[in-house]
C-alpha positions in Angstrom: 74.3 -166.7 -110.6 77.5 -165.3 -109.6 78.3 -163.5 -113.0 74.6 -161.5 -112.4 75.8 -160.8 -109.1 78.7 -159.3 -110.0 77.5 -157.6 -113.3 74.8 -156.0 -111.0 76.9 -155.0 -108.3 79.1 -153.0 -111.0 76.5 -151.4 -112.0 75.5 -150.5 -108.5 79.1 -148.7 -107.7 78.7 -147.0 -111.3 80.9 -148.7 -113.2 78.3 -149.8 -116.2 79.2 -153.7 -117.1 77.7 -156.3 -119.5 76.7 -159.6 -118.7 77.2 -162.3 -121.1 78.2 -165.7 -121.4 80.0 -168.0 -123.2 79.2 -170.2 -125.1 76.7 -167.9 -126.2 77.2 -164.2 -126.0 76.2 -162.9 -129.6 73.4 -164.6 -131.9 75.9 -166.6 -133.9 77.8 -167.8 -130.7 74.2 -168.9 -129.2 73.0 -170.7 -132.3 77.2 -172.5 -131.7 75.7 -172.8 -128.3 73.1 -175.3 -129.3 75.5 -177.9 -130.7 77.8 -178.0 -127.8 75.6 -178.3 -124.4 72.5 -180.8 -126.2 72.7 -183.8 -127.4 74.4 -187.0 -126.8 77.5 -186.7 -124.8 79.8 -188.2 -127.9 78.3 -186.0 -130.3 81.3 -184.1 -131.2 85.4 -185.3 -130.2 87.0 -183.0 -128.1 88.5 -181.5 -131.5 85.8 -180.5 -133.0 84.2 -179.1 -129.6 87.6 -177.1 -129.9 86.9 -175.6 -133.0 83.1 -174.8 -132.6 84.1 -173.2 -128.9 86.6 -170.9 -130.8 84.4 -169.8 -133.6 81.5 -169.0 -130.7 84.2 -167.0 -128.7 85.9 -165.6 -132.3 81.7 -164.2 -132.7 81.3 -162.9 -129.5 84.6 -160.9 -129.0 84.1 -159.1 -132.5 80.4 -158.8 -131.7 79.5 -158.4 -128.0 82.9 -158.3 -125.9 84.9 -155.7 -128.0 82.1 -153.0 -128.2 81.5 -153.1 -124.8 84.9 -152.5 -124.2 85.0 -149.8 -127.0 81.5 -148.0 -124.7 84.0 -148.2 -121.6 81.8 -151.4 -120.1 83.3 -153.8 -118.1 82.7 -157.2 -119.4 81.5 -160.0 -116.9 81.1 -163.5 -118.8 79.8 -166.5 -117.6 82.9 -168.8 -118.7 86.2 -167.3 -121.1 88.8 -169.0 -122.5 90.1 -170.6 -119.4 86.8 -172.9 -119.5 87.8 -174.6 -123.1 91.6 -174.7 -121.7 90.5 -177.0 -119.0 87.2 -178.8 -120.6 88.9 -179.7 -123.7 91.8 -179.1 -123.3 92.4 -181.2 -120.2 89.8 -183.5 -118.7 88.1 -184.3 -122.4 91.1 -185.3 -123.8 95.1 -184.0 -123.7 94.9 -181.4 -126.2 95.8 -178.2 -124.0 98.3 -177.1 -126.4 95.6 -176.8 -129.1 93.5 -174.8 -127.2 96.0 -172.8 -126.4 97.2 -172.4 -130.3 93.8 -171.7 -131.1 93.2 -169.1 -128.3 96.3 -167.1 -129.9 95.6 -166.9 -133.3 91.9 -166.4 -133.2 91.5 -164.5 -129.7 94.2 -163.3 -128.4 92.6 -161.6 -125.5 92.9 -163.1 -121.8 90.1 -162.1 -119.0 91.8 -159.6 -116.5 90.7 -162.1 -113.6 88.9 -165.6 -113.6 87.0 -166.7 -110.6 87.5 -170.3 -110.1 84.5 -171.6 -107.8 85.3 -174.9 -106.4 83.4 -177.2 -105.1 83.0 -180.9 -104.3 82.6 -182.6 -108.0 79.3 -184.7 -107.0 77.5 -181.5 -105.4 78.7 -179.5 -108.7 77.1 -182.2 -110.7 74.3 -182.8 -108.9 73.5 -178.7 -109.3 74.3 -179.4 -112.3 71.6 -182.0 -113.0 69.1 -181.0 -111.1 68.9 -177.5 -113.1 67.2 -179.6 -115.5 68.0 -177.2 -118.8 68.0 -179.4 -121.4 71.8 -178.2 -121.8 73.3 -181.0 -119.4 75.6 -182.6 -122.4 78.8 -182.1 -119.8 77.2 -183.4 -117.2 76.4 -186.6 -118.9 80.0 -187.4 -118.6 79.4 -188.6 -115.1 81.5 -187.8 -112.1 84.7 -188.8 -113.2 84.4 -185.8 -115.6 83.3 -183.4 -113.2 86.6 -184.8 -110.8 89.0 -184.4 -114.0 87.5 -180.7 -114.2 87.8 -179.8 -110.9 91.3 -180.6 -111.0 92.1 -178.9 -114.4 90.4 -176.1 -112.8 93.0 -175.8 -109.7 96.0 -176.8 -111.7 95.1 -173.5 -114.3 94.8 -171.5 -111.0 98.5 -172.4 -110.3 99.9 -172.1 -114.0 97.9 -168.0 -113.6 98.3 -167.0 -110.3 98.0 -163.8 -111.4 94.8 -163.3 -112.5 92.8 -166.9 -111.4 91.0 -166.7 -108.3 90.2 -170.0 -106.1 86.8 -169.1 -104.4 84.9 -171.8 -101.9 81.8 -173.1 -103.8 80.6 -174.7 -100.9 79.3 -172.1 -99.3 76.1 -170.2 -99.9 75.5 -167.4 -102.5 75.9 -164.6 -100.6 79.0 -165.2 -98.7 80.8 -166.4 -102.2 79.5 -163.1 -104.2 80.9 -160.8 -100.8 84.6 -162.7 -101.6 84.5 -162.0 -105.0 83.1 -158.1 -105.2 86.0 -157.4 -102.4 88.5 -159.0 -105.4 86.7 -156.7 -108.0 87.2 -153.6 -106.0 90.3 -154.3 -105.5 90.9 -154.1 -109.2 89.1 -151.1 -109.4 
């Protein structure tokens, strides 16, 4: 909800942006897509969720991300890189230098900011669940999972000051899309 918030506010202060999402994001990356969020939760090892995350990502930079870019759009995605760093790379299993291996030879692009939204693991997997996609995979891992990510996800936020941004999750939509458009403008 918070990437179409931001994607339409853009738009709204004339700077034209693309929403996409990740993984997913071209047709090849969606079709990736499928394999990695159904199914059985031990369907793949955190390896090969590395590789088919890359290829998705490796698709949807050559087809969606860099044209935008290349049109002057400002790309707002729905997960990056950061989101494999700390899924597989940290509370799947110990393989952060992989990802990060990976991420250089076949990417080589980092997102100018990341929001972080934080937020109490059960509520975050209990909006998980209750979405009800069909695409719960990750949150068939339980709450020890969703505690493991949560923490990956602060730690990252101290490795890249810079550009990672620690927004409350607890609160409701509107307050948490305010703190993020004033960090956009700022950029701008």
């Amino acid at each position: 909800m918070q990437a179409y918030l931001l994607a339409r506010g853009l738009d709204d202060l004339g700077h034209p942006s693309l929403l996409t999402r990740e993984p997913g994001g071209s047709d090849g990356a969606e079709e990736i897509r499928r394999l990695l969020v159904e199914g059985d939760p031990g369907r793949w090892s955190p390896e090969t969720e590395i590789l088919l995350f890359t290829a998705a990502r490796r698709d949807h930079l050559e087809r969606t991300i860099r044209p935008a870019i290349s049109r002057g759009e400002i790309v707002v995605s729905d997960r990056f890189a950061d989101s494999t760093r700390v899924y597989q790379g940290v509370a799947r299993a110990d393989l952060r230098n992989t990802v990060d291996r990976l991420h250089e030879l076949m990417i080589g692009r980092e997102p100018d900011i990341t929001f972080i939204i934080d937020m109490d693991p059960e509520i975050a997997l209990s909006r998980g669940l209750a979405r009800n996609s069909g695409e719960d995979r990750f949150e068939d891992f339980g709450l020890p999972f969703q505690r493991a990510l949560r923490q990956g996800f602060l730690d990252l936020a101290a490795e890249f000051p810079d550009r990672c941004v620690v927004i409350d999750g607890n609160d409701t939509p509107a307050p948490i899309h305010a703190q993020i458009s004033e960090r956009v403008e700022d950029l701008l």
